[in-house]
C-alpha positions as YAML, in Angstrom:
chain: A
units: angstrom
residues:
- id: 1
  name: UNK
  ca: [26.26, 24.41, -33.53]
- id: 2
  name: UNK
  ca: [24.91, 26.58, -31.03]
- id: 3
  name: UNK
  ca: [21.31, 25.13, -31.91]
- id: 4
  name: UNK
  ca: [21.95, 22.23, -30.89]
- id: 5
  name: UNK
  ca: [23.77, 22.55, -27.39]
- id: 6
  name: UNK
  ca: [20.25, 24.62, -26.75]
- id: 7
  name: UNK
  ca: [18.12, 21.74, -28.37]
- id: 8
  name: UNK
  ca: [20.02, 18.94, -26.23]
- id: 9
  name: UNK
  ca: [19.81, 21.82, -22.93]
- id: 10
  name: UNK
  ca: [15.98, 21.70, -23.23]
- id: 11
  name: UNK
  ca: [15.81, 17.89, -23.72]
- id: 12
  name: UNK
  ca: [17.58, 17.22, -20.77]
- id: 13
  name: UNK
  ca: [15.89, 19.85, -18.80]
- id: 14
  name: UNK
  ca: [12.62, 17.97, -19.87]
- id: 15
  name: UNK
  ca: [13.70, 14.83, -18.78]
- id: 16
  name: UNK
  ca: [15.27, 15.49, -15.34]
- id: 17
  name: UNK
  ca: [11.58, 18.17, -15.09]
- id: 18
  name: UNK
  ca: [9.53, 15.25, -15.71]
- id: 19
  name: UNK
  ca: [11.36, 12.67, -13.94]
- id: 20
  name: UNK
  ca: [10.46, 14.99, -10.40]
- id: 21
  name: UNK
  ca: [6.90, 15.37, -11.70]
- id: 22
  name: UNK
  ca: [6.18, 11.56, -11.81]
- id: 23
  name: UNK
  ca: [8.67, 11.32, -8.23]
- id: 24
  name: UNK
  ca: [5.73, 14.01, -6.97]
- id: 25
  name: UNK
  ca: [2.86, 12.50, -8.21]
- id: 26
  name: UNK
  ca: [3.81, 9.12, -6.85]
- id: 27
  name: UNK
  ca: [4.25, 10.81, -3.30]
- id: 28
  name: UNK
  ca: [0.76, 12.09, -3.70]
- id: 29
  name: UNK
  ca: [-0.80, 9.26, -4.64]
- id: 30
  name: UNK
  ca: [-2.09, 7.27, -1.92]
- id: 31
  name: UNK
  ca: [-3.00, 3.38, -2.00]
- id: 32
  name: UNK
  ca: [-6.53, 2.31, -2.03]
- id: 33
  name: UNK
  ca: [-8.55, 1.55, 1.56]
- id: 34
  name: UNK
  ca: [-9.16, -2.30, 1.01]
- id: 35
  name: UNK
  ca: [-5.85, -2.88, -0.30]
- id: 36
  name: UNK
  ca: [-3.60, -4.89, 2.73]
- id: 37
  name: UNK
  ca: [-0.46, -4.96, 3.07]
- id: 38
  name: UNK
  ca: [1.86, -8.19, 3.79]
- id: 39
  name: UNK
  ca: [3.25, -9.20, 6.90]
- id: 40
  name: UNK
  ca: [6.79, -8.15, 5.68]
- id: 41
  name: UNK
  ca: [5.62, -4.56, 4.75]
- id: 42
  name: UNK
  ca: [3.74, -3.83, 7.91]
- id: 43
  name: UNK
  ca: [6.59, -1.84, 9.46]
- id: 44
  name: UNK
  ca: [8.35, -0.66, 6.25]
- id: 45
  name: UNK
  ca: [9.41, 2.92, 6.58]
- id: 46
  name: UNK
  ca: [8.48, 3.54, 2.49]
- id: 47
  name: UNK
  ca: [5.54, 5.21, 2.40]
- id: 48
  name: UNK
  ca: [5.01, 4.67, -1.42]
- id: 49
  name: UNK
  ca: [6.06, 1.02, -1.79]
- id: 50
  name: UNK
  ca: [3.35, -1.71, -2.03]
- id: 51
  name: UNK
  ca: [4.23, -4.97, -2.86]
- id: 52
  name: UNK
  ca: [1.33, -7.27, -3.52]
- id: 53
  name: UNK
  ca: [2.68, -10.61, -2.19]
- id: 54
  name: UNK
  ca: [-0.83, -11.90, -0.63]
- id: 55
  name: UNK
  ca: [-2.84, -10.92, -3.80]
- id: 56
  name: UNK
  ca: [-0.29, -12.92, -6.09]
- id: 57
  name: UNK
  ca: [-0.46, -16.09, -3.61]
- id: 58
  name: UNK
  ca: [-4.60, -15.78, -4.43]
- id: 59
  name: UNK
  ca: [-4.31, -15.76, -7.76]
- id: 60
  name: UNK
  ca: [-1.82, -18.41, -7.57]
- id: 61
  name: UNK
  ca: [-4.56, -20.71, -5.87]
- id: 62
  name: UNK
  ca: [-7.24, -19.75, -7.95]
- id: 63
  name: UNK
  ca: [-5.45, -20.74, -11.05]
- id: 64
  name: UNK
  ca: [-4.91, -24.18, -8.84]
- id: 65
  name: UNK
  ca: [-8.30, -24.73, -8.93]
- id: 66
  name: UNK
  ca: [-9.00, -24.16, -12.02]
- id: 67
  name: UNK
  ca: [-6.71, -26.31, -13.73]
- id: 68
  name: UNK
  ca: [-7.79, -29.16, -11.34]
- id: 69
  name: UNK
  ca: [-11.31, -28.29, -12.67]
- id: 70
  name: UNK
  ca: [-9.93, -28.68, -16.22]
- id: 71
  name: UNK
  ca: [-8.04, -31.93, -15.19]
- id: 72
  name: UNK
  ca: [-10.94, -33.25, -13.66]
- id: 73
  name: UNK
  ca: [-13.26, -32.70, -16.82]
- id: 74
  name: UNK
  ca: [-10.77, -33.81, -19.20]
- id: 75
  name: UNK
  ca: [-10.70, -37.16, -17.16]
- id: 76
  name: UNK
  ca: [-14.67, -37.33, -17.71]
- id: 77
  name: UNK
  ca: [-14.22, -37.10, -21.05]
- id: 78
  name: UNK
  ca: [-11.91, -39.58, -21.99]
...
């Protein structure tokens, strides 16, 4: 009985130990040089948020222009 009040102790003390580790690491990790930042996050006081809004509106065109590509030789073909 005992046993296992000490085995669930050191479970949770592992959890909540490596639940600050990752918090610490993130803080320490810094974003790369090229990467921007949107408009919106310019002035956001969060120094370890980045949201990737601009990249995501990229790939969003680029998979515009590929499926016109694909539309386009789909209509050579028939």
């Amino acid at each position: 009985m005992i046993l296992n009040i000490y085995i669930q102790a050191a479970i949770v003390i592992a959890v909540i130990a490596i639940f600050f580790l990752s918090l610490f690491l993130n803080w320490k990790t810094k974003a790369p040089k090229e990467a921007e930042l949107p408009e919106q996050c310019r002035f956001c006081p969060s120094d370890t948020c980045i949201i990737k809004i601009g990249d995501a509106e990229k790939k969003k065109e680029e998979l515009r222009a590929v499926l016109e590509k694909c539309e386009e030789s789909d209509e050579k073909t028939d």
